[in-house]
VOGU-3710 file (C-alpha; in Angstrom, 3 decimals, decimal comma):
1> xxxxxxxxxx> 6,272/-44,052/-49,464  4,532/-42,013/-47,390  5,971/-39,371/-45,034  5,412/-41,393/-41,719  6,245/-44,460/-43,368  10,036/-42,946/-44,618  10,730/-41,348/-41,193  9,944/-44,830/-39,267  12,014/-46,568/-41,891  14,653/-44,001/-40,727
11> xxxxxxxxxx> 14,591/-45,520/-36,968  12,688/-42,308/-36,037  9,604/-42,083/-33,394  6,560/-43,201/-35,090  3,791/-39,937/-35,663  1,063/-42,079/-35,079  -1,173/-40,621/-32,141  -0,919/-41,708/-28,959  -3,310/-44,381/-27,617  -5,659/-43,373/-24,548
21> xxxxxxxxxx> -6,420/-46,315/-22,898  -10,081/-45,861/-20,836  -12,109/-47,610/-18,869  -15,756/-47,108/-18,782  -18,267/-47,570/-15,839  -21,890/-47,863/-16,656  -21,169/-48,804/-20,060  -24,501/-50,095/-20,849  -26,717/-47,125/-20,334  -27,095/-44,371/-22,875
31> xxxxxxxxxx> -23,490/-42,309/-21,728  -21,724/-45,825/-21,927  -23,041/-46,426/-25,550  -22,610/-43,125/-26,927  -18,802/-43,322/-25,203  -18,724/-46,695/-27,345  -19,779/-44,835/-30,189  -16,944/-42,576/-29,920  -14,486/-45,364/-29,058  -15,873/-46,513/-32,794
41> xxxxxxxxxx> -14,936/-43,314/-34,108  -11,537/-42,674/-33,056  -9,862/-46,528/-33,403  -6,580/-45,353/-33,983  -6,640/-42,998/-30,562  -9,011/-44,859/-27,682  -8,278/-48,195/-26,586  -10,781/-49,620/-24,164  -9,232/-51,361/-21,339  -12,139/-52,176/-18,799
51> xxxxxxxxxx> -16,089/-51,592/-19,372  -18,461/-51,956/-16,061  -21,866/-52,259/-16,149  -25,496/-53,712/-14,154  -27,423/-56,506/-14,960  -27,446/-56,116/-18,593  -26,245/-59,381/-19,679  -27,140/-59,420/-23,014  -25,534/-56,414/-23,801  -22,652/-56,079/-22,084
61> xxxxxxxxxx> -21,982/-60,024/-23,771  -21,956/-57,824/-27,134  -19,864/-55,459/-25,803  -17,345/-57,489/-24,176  -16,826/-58,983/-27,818  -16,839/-56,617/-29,540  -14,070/-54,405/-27,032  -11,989/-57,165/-25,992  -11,690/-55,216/-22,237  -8,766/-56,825/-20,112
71> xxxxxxxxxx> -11,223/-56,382/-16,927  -14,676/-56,412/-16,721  -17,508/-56,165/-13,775  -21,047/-56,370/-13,475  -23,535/-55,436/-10,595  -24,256/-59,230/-9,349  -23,085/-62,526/-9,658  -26,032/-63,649/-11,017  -25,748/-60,937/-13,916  -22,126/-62,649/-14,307
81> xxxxxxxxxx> -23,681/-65,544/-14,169  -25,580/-65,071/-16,766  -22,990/-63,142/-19,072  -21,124/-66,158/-18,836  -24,434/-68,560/-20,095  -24,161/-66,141/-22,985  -20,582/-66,946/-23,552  -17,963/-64,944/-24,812  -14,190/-64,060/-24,624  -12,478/-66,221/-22,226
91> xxxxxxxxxx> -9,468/-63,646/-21,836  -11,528/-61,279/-19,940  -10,933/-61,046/-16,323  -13,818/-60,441/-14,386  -12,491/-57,823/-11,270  -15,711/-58,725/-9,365  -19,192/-57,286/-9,095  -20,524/-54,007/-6,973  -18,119/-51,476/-5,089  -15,434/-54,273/-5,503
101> xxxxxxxxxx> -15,918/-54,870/-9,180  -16,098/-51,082/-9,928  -13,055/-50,463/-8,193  -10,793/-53,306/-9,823  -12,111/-51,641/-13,747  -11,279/-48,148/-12,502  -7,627/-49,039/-11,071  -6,684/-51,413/-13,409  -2,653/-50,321/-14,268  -3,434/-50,042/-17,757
111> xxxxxxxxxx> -5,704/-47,589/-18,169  -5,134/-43,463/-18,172  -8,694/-42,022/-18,430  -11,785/-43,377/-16,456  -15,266/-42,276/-17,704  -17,843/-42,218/-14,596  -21,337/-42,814/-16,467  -23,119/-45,235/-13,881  -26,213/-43,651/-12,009  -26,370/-43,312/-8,091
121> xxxxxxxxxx> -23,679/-43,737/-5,538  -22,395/-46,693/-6,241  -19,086/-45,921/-8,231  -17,897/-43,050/-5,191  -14,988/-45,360/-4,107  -14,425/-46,542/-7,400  -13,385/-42,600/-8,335  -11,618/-42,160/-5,532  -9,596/-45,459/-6,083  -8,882/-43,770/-9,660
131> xxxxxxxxxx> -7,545/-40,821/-8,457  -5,461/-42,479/-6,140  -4,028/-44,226/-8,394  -3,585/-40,959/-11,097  -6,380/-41,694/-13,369  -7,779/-38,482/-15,375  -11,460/-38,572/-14,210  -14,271/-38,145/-16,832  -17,327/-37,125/-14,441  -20,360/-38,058/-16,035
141> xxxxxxxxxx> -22,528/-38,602/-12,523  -23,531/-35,581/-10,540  -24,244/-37,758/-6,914  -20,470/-38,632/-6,888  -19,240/-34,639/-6,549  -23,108/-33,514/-4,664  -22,285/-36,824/-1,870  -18,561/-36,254/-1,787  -17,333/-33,198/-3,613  -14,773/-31,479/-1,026
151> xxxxxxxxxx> -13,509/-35,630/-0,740  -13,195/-35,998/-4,557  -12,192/-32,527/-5,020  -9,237/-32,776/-2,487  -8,150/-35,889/-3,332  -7,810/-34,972/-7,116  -5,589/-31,935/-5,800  -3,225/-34,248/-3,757  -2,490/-36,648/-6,651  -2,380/-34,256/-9,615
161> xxxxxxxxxx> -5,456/-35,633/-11,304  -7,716/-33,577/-13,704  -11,538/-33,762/-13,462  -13,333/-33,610/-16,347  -16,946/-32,507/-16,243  -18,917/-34,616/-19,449  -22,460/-33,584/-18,486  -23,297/-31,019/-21,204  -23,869/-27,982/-18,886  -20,825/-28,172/-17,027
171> xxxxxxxxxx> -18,632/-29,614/-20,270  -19,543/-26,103/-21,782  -18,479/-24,148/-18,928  -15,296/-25,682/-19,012  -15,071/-25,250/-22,429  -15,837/-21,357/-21,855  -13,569/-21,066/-19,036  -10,433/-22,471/-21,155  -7,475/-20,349/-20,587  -9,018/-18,103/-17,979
181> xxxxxxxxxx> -8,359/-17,079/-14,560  -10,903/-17,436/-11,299  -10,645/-13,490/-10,924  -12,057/-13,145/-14,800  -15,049/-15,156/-13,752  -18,400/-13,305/-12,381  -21,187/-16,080/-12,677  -21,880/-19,192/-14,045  -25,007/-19,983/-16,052  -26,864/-23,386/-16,468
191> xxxxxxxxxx> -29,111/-23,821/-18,956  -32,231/-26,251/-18,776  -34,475/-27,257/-20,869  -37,280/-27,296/-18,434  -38,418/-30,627/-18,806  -41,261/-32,473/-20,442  -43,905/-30,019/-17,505  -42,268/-26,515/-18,504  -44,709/-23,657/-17,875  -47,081/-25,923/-15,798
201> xxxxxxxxxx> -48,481/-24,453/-12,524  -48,012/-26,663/-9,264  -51,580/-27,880/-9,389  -51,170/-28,754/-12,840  -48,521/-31,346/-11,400  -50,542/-33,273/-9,433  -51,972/-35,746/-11,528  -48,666/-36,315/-13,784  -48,225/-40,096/-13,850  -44,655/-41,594/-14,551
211> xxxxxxxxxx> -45,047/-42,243/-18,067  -45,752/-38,158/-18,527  -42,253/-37,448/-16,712  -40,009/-39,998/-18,890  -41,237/-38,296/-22,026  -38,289/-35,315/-21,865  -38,323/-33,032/-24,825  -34,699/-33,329/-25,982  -32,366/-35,742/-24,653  -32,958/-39,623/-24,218
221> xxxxxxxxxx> -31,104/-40,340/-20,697  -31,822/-43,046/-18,337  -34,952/-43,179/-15,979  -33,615/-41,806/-12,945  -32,255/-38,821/-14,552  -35,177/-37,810/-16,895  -37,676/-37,675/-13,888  -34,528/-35,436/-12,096  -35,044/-33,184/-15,192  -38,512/-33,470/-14,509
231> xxxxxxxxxx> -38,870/-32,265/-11,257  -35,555/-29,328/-11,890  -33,235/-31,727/-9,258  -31,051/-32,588/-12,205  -30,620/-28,853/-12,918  -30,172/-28,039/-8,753  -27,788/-31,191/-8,686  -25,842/-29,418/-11,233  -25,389/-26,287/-8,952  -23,741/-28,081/-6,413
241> xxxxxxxxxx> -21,780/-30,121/-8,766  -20,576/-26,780/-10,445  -19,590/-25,586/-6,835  -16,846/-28,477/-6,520  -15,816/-28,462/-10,454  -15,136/-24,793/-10,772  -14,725/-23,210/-7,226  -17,905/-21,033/-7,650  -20,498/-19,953/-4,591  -24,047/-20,739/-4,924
251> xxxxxxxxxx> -24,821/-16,922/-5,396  -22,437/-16,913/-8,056  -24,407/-19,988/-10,086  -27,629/-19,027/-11,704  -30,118/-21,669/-14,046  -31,981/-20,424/-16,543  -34,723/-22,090/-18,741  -33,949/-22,336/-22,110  -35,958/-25,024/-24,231  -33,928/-25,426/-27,440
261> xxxxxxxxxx> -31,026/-26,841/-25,738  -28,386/-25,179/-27,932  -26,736/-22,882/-25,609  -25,718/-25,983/-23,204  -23,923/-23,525/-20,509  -22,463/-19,728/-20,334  -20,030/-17,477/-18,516  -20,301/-14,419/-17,217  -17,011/-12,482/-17,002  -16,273/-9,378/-14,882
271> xxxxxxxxxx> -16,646/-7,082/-17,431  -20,296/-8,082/-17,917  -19,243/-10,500/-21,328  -21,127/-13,435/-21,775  -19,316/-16,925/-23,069  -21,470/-19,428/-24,166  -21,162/-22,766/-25,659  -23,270/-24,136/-28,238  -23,777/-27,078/-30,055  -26,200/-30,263/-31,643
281> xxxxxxxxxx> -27,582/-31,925/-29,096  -25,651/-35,108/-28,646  -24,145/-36,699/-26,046  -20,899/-37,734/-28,166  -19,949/-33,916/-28,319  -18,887/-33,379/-24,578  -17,711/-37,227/-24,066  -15,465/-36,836/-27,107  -13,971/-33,453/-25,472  -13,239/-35,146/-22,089
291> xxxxxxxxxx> -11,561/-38,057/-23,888  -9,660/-36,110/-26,596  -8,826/-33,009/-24,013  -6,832/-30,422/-24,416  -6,354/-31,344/-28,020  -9,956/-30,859/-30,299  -10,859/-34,072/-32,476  -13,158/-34,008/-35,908  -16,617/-35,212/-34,834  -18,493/-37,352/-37,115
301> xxxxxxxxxx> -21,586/-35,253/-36,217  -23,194/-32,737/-38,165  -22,576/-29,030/-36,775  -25,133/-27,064/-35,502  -27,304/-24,585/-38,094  -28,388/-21,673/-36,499  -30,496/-20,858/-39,070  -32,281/-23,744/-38,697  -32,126/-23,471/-34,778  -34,197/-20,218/-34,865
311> xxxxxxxxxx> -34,823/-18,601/-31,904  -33,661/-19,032/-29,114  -35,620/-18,274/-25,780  -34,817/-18,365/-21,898  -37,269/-18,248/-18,865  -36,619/-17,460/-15,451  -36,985/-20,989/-12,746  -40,492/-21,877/-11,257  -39,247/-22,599/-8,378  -42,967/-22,887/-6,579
321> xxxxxxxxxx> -44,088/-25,300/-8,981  -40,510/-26,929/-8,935  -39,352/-26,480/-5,748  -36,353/-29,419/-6,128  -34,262/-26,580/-7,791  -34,777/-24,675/-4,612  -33,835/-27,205/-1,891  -30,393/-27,731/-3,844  -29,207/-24,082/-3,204  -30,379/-24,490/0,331
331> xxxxxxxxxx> -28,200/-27,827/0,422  -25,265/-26,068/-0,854  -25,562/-22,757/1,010  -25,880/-25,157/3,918  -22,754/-27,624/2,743  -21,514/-29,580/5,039  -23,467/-33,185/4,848  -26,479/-31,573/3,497  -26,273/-32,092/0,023  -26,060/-35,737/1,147
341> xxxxxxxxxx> -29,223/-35,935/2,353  -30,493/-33,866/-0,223  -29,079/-36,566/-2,726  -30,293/-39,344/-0,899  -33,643/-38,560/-0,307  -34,153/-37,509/-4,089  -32,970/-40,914/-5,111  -35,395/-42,754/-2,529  -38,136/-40,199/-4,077  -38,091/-40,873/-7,516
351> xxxxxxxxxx> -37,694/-44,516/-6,966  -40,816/-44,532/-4,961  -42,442/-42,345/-7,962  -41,200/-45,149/-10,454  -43,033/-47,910/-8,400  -46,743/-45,813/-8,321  -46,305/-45,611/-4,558  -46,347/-41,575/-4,291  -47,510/-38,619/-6,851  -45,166/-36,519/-8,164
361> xxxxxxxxxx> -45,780/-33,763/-6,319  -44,528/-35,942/-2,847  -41,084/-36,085/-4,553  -39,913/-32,680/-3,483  -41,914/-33,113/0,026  -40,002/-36,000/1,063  -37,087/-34,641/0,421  -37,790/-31,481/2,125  -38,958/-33,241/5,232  -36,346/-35,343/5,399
371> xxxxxxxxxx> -33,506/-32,556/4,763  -35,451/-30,744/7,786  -35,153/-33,776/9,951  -31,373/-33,868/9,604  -28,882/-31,663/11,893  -25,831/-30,856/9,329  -22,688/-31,764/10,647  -19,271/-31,921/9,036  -18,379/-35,210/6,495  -14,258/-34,908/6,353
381> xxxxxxxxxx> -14,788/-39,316/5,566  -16,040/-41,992/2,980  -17,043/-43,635/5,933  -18,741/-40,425/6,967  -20,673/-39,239/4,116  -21,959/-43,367/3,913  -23,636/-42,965/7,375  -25,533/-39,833/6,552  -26,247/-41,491/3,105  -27,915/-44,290/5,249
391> xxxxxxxxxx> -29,393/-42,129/7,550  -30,837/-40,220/4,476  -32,336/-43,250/3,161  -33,719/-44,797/6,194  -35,445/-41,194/6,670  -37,306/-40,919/3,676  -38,592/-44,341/2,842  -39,971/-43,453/6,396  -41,080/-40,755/5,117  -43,015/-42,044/2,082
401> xxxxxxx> -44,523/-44,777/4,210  -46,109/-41,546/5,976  -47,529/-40,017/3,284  -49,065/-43,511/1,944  -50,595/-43,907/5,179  -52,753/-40,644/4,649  -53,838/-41,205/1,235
//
């Protein structure tokens, strides 16, 4: 008999590990899967309790049977609709579809750690209704922290909740900045791979089509993001997302280029050390740390071989032929409701890129013009940082419809 089994026998506490039951939103893009694919790895500690997704029918159907959530939600009612034409489980309650839908998963009573992986805006109230309600947070989705990081941030402090970066850059910073205090901590550095255009002038830019930006070097991510990475956004999103995750000023966050995508983030302490965090490059590294943190878990991954890695270079920033990276320190040194309409405008940007309906090169200018249209005032509300979302919006699509007209 073994040792666990004798001591239970005894009427002692079981030493099997505790369960973490989690909820997932966005669970049908690529952070959703690979957080499945850890889920699949660790049986006997994750429990998923509630999965949200979009309009991916067909696969959420499979997941839904395959996870047995207790709540589910999807986009639209027509996408529930059509899960339900699929068929599948009829245990699973269905906590409704959008904002509401998002919110129901992310509070439901049972669940301890929610993983934010949908794209966009959508899921804001959703996080905040899972810190009220003393979820741990796992923050895969920059807009929610660049739209409403002193909101988040705050709220988080009030209830006790712990906010746990998964995007690889700021995962490794938290990883480097484990056991150490703020006064230890001189500068923060992102690393970036630079994108499927690195080294290209700005006139080489013009002409890129769509189908040239979604072809990034190293990571498979959704659409939206991999033009982000594209254009350096994702990288300037990540500045003002490291603001509200570690307390650092934009002066004190620097990005550097580095291709390879091994070093995923370093430190800079006072003394002039350097901490940095390497690793594979795979998604399922970072998302198992926020679900298994503090403790460490084996990974079913193979480690990373240096030798193999070779070396290992870093650039400085274009920042003239990628001026996105630029506007994002101006949002932040700005604060206030900037970074909203920095965030906004971006997203109404690249969709308009995605549809053929302006160049590349307009992505960056509508979101300049639009930022220089706005006034920045103070967002202390949801309700708040909504209007100047809409505002945002409204601004740039007016924008785009500008620059069609003089084509």
């Amino acid at each position: 008999m073994s040792e666990v089994r004798r001591l239970e026998a005894r009427g002692a506490p079981s030493l099997q590990p505790p369960v973490k039951r989690i909820t997932i939103l966005g669970s049908t893009g690529s952070i959703g899967q690979s957080a499945l694919a850890v889920v699949d790895a660790h049986r006997d500690r994750l429990e998923v309790v509630g999965l949200a997704a979009g309009e991916n029918a067909d696969l959420f159907a499979a997941q839904v049977e395959q996870y047995r959530p207790r709540v589910a939600a999807m986009a639209t009612g027509a996408a529930i609709d059509r899960l339900k034409q699929i068929g599948g489980p009829a245990d699973v309650v269905f906590g409704g579809t959008g904002r509401d839908g998002l919110v129901a998963v992310a509070s439901h009573p049972d669940v301890d750690l929610v993983l934010c992986a949908s794209s966009g805006t959508e899921a804001l109230e959703a996080v905040l209704a899972a810190i009220a309600s003393g979820k741990t947070i796992a923050l895969a989705n920059k807009e929610v922290l660049v739209m409403a990081g002193g909101i988040v941030t705050e709220a988080a402090a009030r209830h006790g909740v712990v906010i746990l970066p998964v995007d690889s850059e700021h995962n490794a910073i938290h990883q480097c900045l484990h056991g150490r205090t703020r006064a230890e901590i001189a500068r923060l550095v992102l690393t970036a791979s630079g994108g499927p255009f690195r080294g290209r002038s700005a006139s080489d830019l013009v002409g890129v089509t769509a189908e040239d930006a979604l072809k990034h070097p190293t990571w498979r991510m959704g659409r939206k993001i991999t033009i982000d990475s594209a254009t350096l956004m994702n990288k300037g999103l990540e500045v003002i997302e490291a603001h509200w995750l570690f307390g650092a000023r934009a002066d004190q966050i620097d990005v550097v280029i580095h291709p390879q995508s091994i070093v995923h983030s370093m430190v800079e302490l006072t003394d002039g050390s350097l901490i940095a965090q390497l690793g594979v490059t795979d998604m399922r590294l970072p998302i198992q740390y926020a679900f298994s943190y503090p403790e460490r878990w084996r990974a079913p991954l193979p480690t990373l071989d240096l030798t193999a890695a070779g070396r290992l270079e870093f650039e400085t920033p274009d920042t003239r032929a990628f001026p996105c990276l630029r506007l994002a320190y101006r949002a932040l040194e700005a604060a206030r409701s900037l970074p909203v309409v920095l965030n906004a405008a971006n997203e109404v940007a690249v969709a308009r890129f995605l549809e053929g309906r302006i160049g590349f090169t307009a992505i960056p200018l509508v979101i300049e013009r639009t930022m220089a249209a706005y006034r920045p005032g103070a967002v202390a509300t949801l309700a708040e940082v909504r209007a100047v979302d809409r505002w945002a919006r409204e601004r740039a699509e007016e924008t785009v419809d500008e620059l069609q007209s003089k084509v």
